[in-house]
NUFI-665554 format. One line per 5 residues: number of its first residue (from 1); their letters; for each residue x, y, z of C-alpha. Coordinates in steps of 0.02 Angstrom, whole numbers. Layout:
<pts>
NUM> A> X Y Z | ...
</pts>
This chain:
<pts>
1> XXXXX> 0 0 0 | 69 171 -37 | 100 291 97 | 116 489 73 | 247 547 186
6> XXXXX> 223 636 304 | 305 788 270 | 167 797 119 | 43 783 245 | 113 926 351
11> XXXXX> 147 1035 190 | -46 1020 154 | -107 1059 319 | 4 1208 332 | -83 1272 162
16> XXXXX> -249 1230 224 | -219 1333 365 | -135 1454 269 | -285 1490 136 | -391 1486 298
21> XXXXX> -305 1622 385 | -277 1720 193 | -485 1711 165 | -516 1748 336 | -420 1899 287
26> XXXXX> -483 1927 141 | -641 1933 226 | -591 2059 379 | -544 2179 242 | -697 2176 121
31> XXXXX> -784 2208 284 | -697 2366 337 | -667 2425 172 | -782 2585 140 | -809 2693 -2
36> XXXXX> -888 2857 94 | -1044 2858 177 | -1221 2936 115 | -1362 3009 225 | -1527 2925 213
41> XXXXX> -1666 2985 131 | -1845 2924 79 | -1866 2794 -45 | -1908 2833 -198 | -2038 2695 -232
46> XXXXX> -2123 2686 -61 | -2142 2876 -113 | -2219 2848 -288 | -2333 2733 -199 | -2405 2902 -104
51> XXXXX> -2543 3014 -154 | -2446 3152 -183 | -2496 3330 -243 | -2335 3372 -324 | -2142 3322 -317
56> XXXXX> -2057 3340 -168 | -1953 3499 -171 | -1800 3394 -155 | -1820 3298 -325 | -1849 3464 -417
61> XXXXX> -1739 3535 -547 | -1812 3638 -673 | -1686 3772 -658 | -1550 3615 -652 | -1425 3623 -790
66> XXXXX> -1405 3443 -819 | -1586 3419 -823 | -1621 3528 -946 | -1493 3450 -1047 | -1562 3262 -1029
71> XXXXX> -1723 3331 -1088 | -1651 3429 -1226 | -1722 3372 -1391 | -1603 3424 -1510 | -1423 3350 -1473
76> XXXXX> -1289 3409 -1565 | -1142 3321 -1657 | -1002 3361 -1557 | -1118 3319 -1402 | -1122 3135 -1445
81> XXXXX> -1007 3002 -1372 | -868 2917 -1487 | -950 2734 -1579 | -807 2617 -1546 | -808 2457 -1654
86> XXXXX> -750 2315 -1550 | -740 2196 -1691 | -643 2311 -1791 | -510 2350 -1646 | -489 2150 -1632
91> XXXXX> -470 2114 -1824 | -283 2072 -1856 | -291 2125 -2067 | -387 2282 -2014 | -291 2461 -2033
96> XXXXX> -267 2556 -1901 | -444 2683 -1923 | -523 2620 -1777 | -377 2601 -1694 | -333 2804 -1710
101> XXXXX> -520 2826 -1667 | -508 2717 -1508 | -348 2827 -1443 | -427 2987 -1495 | -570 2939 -1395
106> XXXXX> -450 2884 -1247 | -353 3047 -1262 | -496 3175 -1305 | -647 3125 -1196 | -610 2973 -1063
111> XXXXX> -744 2885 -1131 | -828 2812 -1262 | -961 2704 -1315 | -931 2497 -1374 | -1027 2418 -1504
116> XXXXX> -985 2220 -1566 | -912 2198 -1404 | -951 2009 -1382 | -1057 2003 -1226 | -1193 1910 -1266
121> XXXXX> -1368 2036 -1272 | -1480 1881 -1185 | -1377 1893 -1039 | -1361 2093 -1004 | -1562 2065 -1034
126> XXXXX> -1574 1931 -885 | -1469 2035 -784 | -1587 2174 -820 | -1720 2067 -781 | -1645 2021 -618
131> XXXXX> -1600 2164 -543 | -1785 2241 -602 | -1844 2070 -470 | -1734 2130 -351 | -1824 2315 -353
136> XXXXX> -2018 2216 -371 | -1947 2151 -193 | -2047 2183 -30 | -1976 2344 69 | -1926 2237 208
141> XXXXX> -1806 2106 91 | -1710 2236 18 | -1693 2323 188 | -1577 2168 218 | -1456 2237 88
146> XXXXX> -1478 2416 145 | -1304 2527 146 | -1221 2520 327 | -1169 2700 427 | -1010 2771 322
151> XXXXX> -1044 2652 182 | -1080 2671 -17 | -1129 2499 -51 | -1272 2415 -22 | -1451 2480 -57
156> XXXXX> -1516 2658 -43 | -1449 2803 -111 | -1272 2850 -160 | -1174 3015 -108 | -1308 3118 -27
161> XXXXX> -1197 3221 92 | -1307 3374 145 | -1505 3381 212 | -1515 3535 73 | -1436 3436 -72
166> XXXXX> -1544 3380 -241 | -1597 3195 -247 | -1628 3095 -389 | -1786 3000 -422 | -1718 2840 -420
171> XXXXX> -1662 2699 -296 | -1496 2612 -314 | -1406 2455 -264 | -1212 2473 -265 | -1085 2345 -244
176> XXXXX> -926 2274 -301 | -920 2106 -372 | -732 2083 -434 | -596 2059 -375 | -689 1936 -244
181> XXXXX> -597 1949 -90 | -703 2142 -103 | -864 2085 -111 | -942 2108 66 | -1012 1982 133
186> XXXXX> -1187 2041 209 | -1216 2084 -10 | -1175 1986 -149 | -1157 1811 -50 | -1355 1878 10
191> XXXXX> -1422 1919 -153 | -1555 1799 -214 | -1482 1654 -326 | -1536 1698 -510 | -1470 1868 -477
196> XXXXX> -1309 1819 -396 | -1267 1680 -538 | -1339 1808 -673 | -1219 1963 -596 | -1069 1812 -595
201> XXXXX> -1083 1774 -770 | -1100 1943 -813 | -946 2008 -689 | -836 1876 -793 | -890 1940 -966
206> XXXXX> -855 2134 -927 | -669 2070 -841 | -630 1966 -987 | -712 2122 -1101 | -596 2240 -994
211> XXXXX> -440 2140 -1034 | -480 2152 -1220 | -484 2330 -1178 | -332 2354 -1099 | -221 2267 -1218
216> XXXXX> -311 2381 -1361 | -262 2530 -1238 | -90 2445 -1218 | -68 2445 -1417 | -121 2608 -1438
221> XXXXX> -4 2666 -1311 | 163 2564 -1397 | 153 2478 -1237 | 184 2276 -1253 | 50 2161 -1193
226> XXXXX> 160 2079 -1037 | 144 2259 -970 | -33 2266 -954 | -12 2066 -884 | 80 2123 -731
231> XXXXX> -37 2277 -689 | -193 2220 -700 | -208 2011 -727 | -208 1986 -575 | -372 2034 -502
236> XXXXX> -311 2204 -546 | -483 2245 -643 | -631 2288 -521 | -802 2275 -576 | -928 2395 -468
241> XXXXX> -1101 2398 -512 | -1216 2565 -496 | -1392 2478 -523 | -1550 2608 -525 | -1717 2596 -534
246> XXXXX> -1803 2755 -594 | -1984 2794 -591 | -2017 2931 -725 | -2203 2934 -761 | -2275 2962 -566
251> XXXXX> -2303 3126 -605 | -2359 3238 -771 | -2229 3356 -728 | -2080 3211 -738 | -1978 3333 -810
256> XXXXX> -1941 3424 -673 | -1867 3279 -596 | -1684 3193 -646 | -1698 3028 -625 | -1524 2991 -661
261> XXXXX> -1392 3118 -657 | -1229 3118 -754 | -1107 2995 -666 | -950 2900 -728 | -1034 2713 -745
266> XXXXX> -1004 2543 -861 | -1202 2530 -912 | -1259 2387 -1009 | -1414 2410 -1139 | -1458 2280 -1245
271> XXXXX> -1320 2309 -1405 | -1200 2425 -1342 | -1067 2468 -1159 | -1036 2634 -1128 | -855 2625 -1062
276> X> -797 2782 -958
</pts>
């Protein structure tokens, strides 16, 4: 009969108790890891579920600059976001045209939007369709997720810092999924099944996505691909996700209200990624 010595069997229970001890930490530091707190403030669809008279004062902003621009109705030219081809930017016998575009969008505005990017549309629609469940949820179960004193993530509102500021109409649920070891546990671990497995799939498309990106940036930049391996490979791309649910048509006056203002997001829709 074969015996594994026992110096194996030491070796493995050290790294047992090593990844142990290494999760454990990993764990410690999701928890105390905080990205700035945010006051709370009423929820937006408990308060569409109110007879109300009018908009609260808070949610008003007819004289609001960015609101008047989301409800513009003529947008010019040199107001719309670059149209990156993905496809294009990955073909080996292609020229360089979209390449030059890409790095003049890089350089010029910091963002850009991504069309034939790969990620399949059915499964930005079943996350879509998942976190809309999440929001159809009872007041009480998404209380469970709801953001902790000096904490960002979780459910609520993001970034409300004064009892005087403006609010958006809209709810959110914040959180980061990638690298793991940063998820805290009292979210994602929590959320219900199809949405967890539906934001996992979709957390691995966007990384592997962002690496396509970054080698792209890395070629635009003369930079060789190894460089890009050793700053961000490993776990060095974090996926955060800014999830709102906006309810626009409470009131006849919805244009007074912003549901959504101007933020620096990854947003999925059904054909295209706006990167910023």
């Amino acid at each position: 009969m074969y015996e594994i010595p026992l110096i194996n069997n030491l070796s493995i229970l050290v790294n047992y108790f090593d990844l142990r001890k290494k999760i454990k930490l990993m764990m410690e530091e999701a928890r105390s890891r905080k990205l700035g707190g945010s006051l709370k403030v009423p929820n937006v669809q408990e308060l569409a579920k109110q007879q109300l008279a009018g908009v609260p004062p808070r949610y008003i902003r007819i004289n609001d600059d960015e609101n008047q621009l989301y409800n513009s109705s003529v947008i010019l030219p040199h107001q719309l976001a670059p149209v990156i081809d993905m496809k294009k930017l990955l073909e080996i016998k292609n020229d360089d045209t979209e390449l030059n575009r890409f790095h003049l969008a890089c350089k010029e505005w910091g963002f850009f939007q991504l069309v034939n990017h790969g990620v399949s549309s059915s499964l930005m629609e079943k996350v879509k369709t998942e976190i809309r469940a999440f929001f159809d949820l009872p007041m009480e179960e998404k209380k469970k997720f709801e953001q902790e004193d000096g904490d960002v993530e979780g459910y609520g509102q993001a970034f409300v810092v004064s009892e005087e500021q403006k609010l958006d109409w809209s709810d959110i649920l914040y959180m980061i999924t990638l690298p793991t070891h940063l998820r805290k546990p009292h979210l994602f671990p929590k959320l219900p099944t199809s949405l967890r497995d539906a934001l996992e799939q979709y957390s691995t498309a966007l990384k592997e996505l962002a690496m396509k990106i970054l080698y792209v940036m890395a070629r635009a930049l003369g930079m060789k691909a190894g460089d890009i391996n050793v700053l961000f490979k490993q776990d060095g791309t974090q996926m955060l996700y800014y999830f709102r649910l906006m309810k626009r048509k409470v009131f006849k006056l919805r244009k007074m209200v912003l549901g959504f203002r101007f933020h620096i997001f990854l947003m999925p829709s059904l054909s295209t990624l706006e990167i910023f």
